[in-house]
C-alpha positions in Angstrom: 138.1 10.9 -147.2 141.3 12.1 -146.1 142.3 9.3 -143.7 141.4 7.4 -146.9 143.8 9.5 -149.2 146.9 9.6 -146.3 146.3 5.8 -146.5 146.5 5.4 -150.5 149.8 7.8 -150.3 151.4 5.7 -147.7 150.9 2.6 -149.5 152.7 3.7 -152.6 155.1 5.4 -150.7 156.4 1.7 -149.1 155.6 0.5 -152.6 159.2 0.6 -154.0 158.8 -0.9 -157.5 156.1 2.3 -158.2 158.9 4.3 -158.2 161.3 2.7 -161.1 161.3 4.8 -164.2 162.6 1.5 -166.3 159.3 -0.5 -167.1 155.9 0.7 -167.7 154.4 -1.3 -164.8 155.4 -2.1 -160.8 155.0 -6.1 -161.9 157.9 -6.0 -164.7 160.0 -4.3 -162.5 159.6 -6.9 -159.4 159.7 -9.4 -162.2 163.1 -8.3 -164.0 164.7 -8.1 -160.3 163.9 -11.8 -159.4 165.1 -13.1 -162.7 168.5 -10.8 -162.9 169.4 -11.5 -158.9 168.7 -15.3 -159.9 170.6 -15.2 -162.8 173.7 -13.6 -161.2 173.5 -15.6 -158.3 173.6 -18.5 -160.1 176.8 -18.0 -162.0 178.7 -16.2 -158.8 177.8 -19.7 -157.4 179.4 -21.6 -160.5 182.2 -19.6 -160.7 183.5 -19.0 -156.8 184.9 -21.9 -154.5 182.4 -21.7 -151.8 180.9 -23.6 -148.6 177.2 -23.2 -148.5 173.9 -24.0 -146.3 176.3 -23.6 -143.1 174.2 -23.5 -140.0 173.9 -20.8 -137.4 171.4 -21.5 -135.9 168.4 -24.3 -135.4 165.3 -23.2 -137.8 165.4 -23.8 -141.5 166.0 -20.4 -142.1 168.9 -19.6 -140.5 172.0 -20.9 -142.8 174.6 -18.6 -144.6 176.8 -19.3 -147.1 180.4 -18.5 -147.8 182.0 -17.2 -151.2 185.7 -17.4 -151.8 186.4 -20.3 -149.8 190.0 -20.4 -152.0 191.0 -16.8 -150.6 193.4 -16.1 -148.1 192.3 -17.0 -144.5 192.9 -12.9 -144.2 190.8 -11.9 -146.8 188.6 -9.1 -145.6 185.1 -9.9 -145.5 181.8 -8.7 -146.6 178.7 -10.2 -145.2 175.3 -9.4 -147.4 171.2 -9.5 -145.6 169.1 -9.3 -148.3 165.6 -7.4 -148.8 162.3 -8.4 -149.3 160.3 -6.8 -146.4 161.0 -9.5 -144.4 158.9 -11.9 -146.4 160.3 -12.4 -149.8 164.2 -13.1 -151.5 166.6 -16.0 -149.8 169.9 -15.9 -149.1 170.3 -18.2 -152.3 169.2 -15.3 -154.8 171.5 -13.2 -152.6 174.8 -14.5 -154.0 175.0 -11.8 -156.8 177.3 -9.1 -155.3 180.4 -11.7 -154.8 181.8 -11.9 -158.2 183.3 -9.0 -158.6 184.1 -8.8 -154.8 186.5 -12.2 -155.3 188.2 -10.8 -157.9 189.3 -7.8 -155.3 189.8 -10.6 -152.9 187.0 -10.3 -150.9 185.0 -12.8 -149.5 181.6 -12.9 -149.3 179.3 -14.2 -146.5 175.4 -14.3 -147.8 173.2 -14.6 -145.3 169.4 -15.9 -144.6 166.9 -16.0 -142.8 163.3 -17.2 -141.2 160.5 -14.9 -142.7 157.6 -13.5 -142.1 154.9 -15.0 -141.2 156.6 -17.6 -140.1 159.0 -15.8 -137.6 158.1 -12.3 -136.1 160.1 -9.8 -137.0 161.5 -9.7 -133.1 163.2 -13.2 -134.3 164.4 -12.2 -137.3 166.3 -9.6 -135.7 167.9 -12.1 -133.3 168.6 -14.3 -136.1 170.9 -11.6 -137.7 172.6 -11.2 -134.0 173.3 -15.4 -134.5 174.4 -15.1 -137.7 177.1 -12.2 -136.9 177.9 -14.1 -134.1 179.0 -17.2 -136.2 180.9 -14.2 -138.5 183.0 -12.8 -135.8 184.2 -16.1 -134.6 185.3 -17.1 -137.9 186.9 -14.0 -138.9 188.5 -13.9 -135.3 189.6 -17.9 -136.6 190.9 -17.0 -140.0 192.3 -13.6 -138.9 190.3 -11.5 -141.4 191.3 -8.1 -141.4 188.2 -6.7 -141.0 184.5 -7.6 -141.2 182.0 -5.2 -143.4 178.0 -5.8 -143.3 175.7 -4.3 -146.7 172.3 -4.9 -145.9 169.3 -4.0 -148.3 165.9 -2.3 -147.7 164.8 -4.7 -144.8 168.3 -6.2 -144.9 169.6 -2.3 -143.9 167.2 -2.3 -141.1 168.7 -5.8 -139.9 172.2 -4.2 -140.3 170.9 -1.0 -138.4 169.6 -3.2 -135.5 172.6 -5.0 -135.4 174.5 -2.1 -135.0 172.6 -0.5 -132.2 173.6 -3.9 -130.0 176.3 -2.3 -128.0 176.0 -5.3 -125.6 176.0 -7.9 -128.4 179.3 -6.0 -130.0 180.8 -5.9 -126.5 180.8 -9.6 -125.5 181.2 -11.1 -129.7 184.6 -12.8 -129.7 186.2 -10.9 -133.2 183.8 -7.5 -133.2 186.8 -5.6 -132.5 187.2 -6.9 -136.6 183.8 -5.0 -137.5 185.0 -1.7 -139.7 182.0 -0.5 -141.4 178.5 -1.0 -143.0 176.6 -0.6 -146.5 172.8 0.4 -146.1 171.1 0.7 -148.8 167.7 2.0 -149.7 166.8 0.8 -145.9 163.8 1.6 -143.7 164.6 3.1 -140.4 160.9 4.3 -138.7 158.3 1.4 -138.9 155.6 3.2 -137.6 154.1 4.2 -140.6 154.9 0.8 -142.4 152.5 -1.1 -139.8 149.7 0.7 -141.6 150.5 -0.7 -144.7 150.1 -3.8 -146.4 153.3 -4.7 -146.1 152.5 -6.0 -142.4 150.1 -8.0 -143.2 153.0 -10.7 -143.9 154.8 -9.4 -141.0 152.3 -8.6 -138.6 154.3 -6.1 -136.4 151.9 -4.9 -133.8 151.8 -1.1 -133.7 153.3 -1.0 -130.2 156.6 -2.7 -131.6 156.8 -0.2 -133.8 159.3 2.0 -132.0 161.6 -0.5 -130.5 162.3 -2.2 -133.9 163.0 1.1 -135.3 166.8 1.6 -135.8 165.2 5.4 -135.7 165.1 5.2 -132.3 168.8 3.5 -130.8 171.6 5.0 -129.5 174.6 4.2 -131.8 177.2 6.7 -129.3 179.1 3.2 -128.4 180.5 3.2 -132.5 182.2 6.6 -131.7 185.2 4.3 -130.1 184.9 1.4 -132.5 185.2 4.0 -135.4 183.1 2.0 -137.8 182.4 3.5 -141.0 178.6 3.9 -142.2 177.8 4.4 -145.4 174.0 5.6 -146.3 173.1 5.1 -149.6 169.5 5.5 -151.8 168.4 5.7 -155.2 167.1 9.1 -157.1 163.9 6.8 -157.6 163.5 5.2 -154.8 160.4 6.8 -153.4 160.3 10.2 -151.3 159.8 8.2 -148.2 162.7 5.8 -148.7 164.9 9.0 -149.2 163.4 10.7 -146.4 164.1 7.8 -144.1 167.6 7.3 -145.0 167.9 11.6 -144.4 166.6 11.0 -141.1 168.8 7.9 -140.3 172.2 9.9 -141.3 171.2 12.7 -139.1 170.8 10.1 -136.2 173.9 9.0 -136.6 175.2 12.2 -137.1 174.1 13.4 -133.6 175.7 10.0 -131.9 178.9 9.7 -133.8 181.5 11.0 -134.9 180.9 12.7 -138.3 184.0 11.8 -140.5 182.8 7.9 -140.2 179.6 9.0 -141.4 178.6 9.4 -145.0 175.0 9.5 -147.1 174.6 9.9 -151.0 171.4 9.6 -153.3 172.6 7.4 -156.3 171.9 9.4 -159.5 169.2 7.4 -161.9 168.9 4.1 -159.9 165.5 3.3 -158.4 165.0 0.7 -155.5 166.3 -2.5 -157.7 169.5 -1.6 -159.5 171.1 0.6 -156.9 171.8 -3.5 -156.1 171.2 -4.7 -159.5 174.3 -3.2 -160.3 176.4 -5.3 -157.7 177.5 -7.4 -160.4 179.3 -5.1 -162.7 183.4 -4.9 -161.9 182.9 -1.3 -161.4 180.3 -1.0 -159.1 179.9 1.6 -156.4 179.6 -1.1 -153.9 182.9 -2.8 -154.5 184.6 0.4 -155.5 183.4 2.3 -151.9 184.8 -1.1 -150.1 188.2 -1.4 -151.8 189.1 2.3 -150.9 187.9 1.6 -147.5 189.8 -1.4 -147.4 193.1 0.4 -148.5 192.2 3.6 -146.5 192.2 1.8 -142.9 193.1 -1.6 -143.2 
């Protein structure tokens, strides 16, 4: 009866939209997020010069698209890897954020790709490594003044990954234009998720567990690039997800050095609108980039 028990906890605990205090069931809040994200995408896409569907690589899934194609060729940039456990969301539902970020003049760089089942998580992983690739050459090309990534839920472990390539970093043509990173309400240990039915889409063997787990890199090679890290979670996201990013911070707070290093628990957001709220002018997200910007660049 206990294994039983530990099993029902853990499923809600990886069950984000049980946690949301703002509709009576886990379906309307799934639900509202699809149709807002869609909605805001949508009109950042009407309303920004852009270049979309760019390749970076040869499956389906791997295309990214720019927003603010009319800013300076300087423009910082900020490159966005949405959610979805790996399985759900698209890059075209994950154009929401940029609105706001134009009118600070700064571009936005959505990104996509494969998902599970279809690729393994592995791939996905080294599709994000393709896709930064293809950023740092064309910030190195349009002298960008510096390159941030925001990654949500499984997009922050795809950021987290990414980060922990100190051989990737060292040999990317414009890294050296990498300044800091946004993840949000991410997952950090998957070897608690692979009991969950959240792998039945991803179908992570249990052995892989560790090695995908940003829980478990070394990050000392940021210390000299001095990127930023910002760790952020909702007061609803679930006691897991906040545990997780806890755990994460003090990683990183071993390996690095600890002014670039910085965690908060958003007061009364949940899993959803901690990004939700992307598309307001005065968003945290913008607001902690712009001071960034002006702090260091």
């Amino acid at each position: 009866m206990s294994v039983i028990m530990d099993s029902m906890d853990l499923e809600v605990e990886y069950s984000p939209s049980r946690w949301s205090q703002r509709f009576p069931t886990p379906q309307e809040v799934l639900q509202h997020h699809v149709k807002f994200v869609t909605e805001a995408s949508d009109t950042a896409t009407n309303m920004i010069p852009h270049k979309l569907e760019i390749e970076y690589g040869s499956t389906p899934g791997q295309k990214l698209d720019i927003l603010g194609t009319d800013l300076p060729d300087d423009a910082p940039i900020l490159v966005y890897v949405h959610g979805g456990y790996w399985q759900e969301l698209s890059r075209e539902l994950s154009r929401y954020p940029a609105l706001p970020l134009h009118r600070s003049r700064i571009k936005t760089i959505v990104v996509g790709y494969d998902l599970c089942p279809t690729a393994t998580l592995a791939e996905i992983v080294n599709q994000i490594q393709n896709a930064a690739r293809f950023v740092f050459e064309y910030a190195e090309k349009m002298g960008s003044r510096g390159v941030y990534f925001a990654g949500h839920s499984a997009g922050a472990h795809l950021v987290a990954k990414l980060l922990s390539n100190a051989d990737f970093l060292d040999r990317s043509i414009g890294s050296n234009r990498l300044q800091g990173a946004f993840l949000i309400s991410g997952v950090y240990d998957l070897r608690e998720l692979v009991h969950t039915s959240v792998n039945e889409a991803v179908q992570l063997p249990p052995e892989w567990a560790v090695p995908l787990s940003p829980q478990f890199d070394s990050y000392t090679h940021l210390q000299m690039r001095r990127v930023r890290i910002y760790i952020l979670a909702g007061q609803y996201d679930s006691p897991t997800f906040k545990k997780q990013s806890r755990e994460f911070y003090e990683v990183l707070q071993n390996t690095c050095l600890m002014q670039y290093m910085y965690l908060e628990i958003k007061d009364e957001l949940d899993h959803f609108n901690i990004v939700e709220c992307f598309v307001n002018d005065n968003n945290y997200l913008k607001n902690l980039l712009v001071h960034d910007i002006r702090k260091h660049l």
